[in-house]
N, C-alpha and C positions, 0 to 999 in steps of 0.2 A: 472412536474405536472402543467403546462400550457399550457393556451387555445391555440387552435393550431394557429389561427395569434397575437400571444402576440411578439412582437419586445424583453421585456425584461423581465429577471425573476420576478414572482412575489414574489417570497422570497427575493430575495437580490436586484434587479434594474441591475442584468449586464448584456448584450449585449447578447442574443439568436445566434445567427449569423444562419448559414446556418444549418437545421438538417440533420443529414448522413441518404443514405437510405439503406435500411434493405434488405438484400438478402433471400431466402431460406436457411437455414443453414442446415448440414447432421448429429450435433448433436443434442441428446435427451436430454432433460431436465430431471436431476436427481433424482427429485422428480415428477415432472408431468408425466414424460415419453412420452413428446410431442415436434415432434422437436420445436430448437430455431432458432429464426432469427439471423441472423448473419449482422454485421455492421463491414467493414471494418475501422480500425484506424490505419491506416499507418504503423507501421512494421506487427502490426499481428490484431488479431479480437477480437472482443466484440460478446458472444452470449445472447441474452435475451429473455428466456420465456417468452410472452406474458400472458400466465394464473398465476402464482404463482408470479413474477417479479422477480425471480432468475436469476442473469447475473455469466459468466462464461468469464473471459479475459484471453486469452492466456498472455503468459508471456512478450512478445514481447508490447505486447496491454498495460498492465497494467503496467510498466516501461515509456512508452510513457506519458500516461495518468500522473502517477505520476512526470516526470518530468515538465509537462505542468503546473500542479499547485501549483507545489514546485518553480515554477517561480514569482506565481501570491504570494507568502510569502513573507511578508514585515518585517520578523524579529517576534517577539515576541508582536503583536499589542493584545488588548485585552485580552480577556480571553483565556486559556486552554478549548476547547472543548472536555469533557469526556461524555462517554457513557457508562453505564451499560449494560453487555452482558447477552443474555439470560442465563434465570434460567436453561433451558431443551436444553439436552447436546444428540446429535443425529451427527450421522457420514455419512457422502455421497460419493458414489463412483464418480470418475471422468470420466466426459462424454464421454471425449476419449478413454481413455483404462479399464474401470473400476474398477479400483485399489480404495481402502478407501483411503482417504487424509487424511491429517493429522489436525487437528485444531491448529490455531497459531491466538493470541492476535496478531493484525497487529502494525507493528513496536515495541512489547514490551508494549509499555503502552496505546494502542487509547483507548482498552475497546474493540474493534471492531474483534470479533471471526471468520477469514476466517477460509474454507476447502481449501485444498494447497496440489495440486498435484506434486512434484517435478518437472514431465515431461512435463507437459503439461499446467497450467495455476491456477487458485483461482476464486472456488466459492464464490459468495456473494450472500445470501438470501435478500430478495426484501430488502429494504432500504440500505443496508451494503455497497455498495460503494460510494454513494455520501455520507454515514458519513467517508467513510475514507479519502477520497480526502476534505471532511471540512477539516479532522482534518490535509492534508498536508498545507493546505491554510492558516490556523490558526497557525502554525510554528512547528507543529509536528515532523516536519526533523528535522526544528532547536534545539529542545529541544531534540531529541534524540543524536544529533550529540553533542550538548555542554554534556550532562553527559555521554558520550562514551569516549569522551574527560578526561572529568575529574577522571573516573575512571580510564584511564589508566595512567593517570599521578599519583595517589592517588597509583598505583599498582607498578609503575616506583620509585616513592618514597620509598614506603614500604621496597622493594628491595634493593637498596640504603642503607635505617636508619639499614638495616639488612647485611650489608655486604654481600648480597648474589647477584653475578651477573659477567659480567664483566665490564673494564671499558667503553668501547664503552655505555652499561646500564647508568653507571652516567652521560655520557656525554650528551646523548640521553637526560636525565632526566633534566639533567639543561638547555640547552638550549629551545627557544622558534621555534617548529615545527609549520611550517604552516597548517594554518586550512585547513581542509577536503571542499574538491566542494561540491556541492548539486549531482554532477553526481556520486561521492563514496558514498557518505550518502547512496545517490538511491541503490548503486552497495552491498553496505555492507547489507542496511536492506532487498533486496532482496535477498542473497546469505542466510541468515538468515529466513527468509521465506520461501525460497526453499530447504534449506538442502546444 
């Protein structure tokens, strides 16, 4: 939502750089019913309605994307960006094959209510992706990945104080397992997004 020769955001001051250009795209926007432009992003695409601002990232697109700014997270800086999901609770087919998606809180806890086609990619109604990618920017992987963490250690233990397991379980449980990449984080809370 900048002037079209601004160098840098007007929300944040960072670097604009180059904007991708917009192809004809062959899908219809789910709600408009008017095709969407298509922007390619290096494994796969971005479709964006012009009339509503519903984007549509294939799965490929949207893994990219989120690794991109899972990079630009510097830990736990500031605050937790939370969002209140809408009130009115409405279901959209998927622009590829038409199948209803599925609604999923993105990551568990952003607030941020995608439609999530298995096959094919995740709606986002106009505003909804650049709050998601705040909330990766803002350490949102990171805070999912530390209490993923910690729950299965807390579940490892439990196990354990209950003699229920094998020993390989205790062994597992006491020693100190390396932390998870940002590329698993990525892998897990998409495989959990997708089904």
């Amino acid at each position: 939502m900048n002037a079209a020769d601004a160098g840098h955001c007007s929300g944040c001051g960072r670097d604009l750089g180059l904007e991708p250009i917009a192809r004809d795209g062959a899908l219809q926007c789910p709600d408009c019913r008017v095709a969407m432009s298509a922007f390619d992003c290096g494994p796969g695409a971005l479709h964006d309605c012009g009339r509503c601002g519903g984007q549509f990232a294939e799965h490929a697109a949207l893994r990219d994307l989120i690794e991109r700014h899972d990079r630009l997270d510097v830990g736990v800086r500031g605050r937790a960006i939370t969002w209140r999901p809408e009130s009115r609770v409405r279901y959209v087919a998927c622009p590829v094959c038409a199948s209803m998606m599925n609604r999923r809180n993105f990551g568990g806890g952003s607030g941020v209510i995608v439609d999530v086609c298995a096959k094919h990619g995740t709606w986002f109604d106009a505003g909804e992706l650049p709050r998601v990618l705040s909330f990766v920017e803002s350490g949102g992987l990171t805070r999912i990945r530390r209490r993923n963490e910690e729950e299965r250690e807390r579940l490892a233990h439990e196990r354990v104080s209950k003699g229920v397991g094998s020993e390989a379980l205790r062994i597992a449980a006491d020693r100190d397992e390396p932390a998870m990449s940002a590329r698993d984080i990525i892998t897990d809370l998409l495989r959990d997004l997708f089904g």
